[in-house]
C-alpha positions in Angstrom: 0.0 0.0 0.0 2.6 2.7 -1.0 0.4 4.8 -2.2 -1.9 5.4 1.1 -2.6 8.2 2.3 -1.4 9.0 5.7 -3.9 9.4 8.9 -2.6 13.4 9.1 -3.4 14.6 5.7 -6.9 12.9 5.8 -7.4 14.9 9.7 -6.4 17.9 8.1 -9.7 17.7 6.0 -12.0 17.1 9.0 -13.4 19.6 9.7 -16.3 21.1 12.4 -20.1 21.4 10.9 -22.9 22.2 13.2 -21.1 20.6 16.0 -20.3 16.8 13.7 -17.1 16.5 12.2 -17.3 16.0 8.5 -15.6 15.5 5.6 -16.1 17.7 2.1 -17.2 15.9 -1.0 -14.5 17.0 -2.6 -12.3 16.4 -0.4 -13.3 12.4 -0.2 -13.3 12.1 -4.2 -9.4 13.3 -4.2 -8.9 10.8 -1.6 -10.9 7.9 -3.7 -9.4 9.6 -7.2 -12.5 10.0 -9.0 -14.4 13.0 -9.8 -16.6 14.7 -7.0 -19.0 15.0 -9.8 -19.1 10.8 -9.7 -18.8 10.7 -6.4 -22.2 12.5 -5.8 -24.1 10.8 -8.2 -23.0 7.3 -6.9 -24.2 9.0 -3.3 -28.1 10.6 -5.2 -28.3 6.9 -6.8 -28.5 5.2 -2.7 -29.7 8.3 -1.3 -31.6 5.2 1.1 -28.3 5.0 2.6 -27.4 8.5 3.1 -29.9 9.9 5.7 -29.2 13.5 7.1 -26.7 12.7 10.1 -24.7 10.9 7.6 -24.3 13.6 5.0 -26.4 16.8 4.4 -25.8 19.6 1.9 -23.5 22.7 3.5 -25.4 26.1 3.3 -24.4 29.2 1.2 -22.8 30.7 4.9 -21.5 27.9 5.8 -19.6 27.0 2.5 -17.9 31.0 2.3 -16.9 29.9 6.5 -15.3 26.3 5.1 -13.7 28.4 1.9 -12.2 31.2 4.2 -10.8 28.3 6.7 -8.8 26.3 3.6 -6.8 27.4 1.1 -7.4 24.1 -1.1 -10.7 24.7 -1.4 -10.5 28.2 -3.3 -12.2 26.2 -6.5 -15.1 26.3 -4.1 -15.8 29.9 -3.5 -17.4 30.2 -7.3 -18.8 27.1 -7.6 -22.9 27.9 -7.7 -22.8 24.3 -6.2 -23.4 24.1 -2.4 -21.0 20.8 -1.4 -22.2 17.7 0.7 -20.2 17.1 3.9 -20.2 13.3 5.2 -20.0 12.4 8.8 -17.8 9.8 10.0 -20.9 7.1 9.7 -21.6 8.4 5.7 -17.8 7.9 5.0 -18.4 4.3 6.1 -21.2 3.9 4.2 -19.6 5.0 1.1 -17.3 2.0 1.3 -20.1 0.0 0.4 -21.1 2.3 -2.8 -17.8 2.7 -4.1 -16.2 -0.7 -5.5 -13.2 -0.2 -5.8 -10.1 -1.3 -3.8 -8.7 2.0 -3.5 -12.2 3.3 -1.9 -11.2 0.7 0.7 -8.1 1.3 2.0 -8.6 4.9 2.1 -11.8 4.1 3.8 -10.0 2.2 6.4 -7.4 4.9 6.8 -10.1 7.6 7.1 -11.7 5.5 9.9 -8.3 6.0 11.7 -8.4 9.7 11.4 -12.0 9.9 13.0 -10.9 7.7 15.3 -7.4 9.7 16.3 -9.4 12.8 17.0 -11.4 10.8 19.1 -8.2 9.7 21.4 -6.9 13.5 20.9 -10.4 14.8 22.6 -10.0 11.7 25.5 -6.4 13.4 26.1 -7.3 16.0 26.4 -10.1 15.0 29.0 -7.7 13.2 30.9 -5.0 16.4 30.8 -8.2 18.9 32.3 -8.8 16.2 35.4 -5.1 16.0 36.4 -4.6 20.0 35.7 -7.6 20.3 38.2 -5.8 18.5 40.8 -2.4 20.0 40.4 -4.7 23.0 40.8 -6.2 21.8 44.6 -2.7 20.6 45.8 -0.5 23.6 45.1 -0.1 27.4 45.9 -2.2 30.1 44.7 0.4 31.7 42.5 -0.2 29.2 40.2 -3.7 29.9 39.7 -2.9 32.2 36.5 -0.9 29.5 35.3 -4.0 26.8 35.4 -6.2 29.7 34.3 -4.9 29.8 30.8 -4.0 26.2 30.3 -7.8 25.7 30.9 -8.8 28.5 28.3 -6.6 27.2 25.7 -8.4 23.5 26.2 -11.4 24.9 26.0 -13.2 24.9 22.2 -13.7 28.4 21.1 -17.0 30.1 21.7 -19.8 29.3 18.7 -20.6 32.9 17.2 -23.9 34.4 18.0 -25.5 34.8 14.1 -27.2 37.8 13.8 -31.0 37.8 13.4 -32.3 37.3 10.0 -34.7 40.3 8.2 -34.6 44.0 8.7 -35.3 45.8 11.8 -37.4 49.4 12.5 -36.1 51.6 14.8 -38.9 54.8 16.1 -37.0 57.9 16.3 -40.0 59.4 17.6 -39.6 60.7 21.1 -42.3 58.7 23.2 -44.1 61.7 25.6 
């Protein structure tokens, strides 16, 4: 298998999608080596097997958001089409649409990925609990010093989306 791809360059194109991690279309059909085009109508022709928390269709926002995170996926920015994200369970399930040998190994590989983030997140679990006890046992002056460690653990905040239509504002002064 000397032409696998390794577990980092498929983590690199996981990426965070209304709180699932997901993988772009795109993305998987330069993995399998066949056109995204094919790759999506192998995916419309067993729709059955491809329910909404397995792979749903990004939105206009939250294509320009994936665009402005990754530079490899400039191509995207003018496409008029809106790209199809696969959770870890749709990327297994297009093991058993694609038929090719390739589309299994990189399959298994990509199964690694999702499951090294996994272990990274249980890390990083386990690193918060014994932080929180080196903060009970020792000195105050270290408080800072847990303070931060503990912010950079923590995920950032999700953005608050601004309401959607216009509103009116009365300048009139109420008497």
């Amino acid at each position: 298998m000397p032409d696998l791809i390794s577990v980092e360059v498929i983590t690199d194109k996981i990426f965070m999608i209304r709180g699932k991690r997901v993988m772009l279309d795109s993305d998987l059909a330069m993995l399998y080596r066949v056109e995204t085009k094919r790759l999506n109508e192998q995916v419309k022709r067993n729709k059955k097997r491809f329910p909404e928390d397995f792979m749903f269709k990004l939105t206009a926002t939250e294509k320009e958001e994936v665009v402005a995170i990754c530079g490899h996926l400039k191509f995207l920015k003018f496409s008029p089409h809106l790209p199809l994200v696969f959770t870890e369970q749709g990327v297994a399930m297009l093991s058993g649409v694609l038929n090719s040998d390739r589309a299994i190994r990189v399959n298994i590989q990509i199964m690694r990925a999702f499951i090294q983030l996994k272990r990274m997140l249980l890390t990083n679990a386990g690193f918060r609990r014994r932080i929180e006890e080196m903060e009970r046992k020792y000195d105050k002056q270290f408080v800072i010093v847990f303070k931060a460690i503990k912010e950079l653990l923590e995920p950032p905040p999700a953005k608050q989306k601004p309401p959607i239509g216009f509103r009116i504002y009365d300048d009139r002064k109420k008497d």
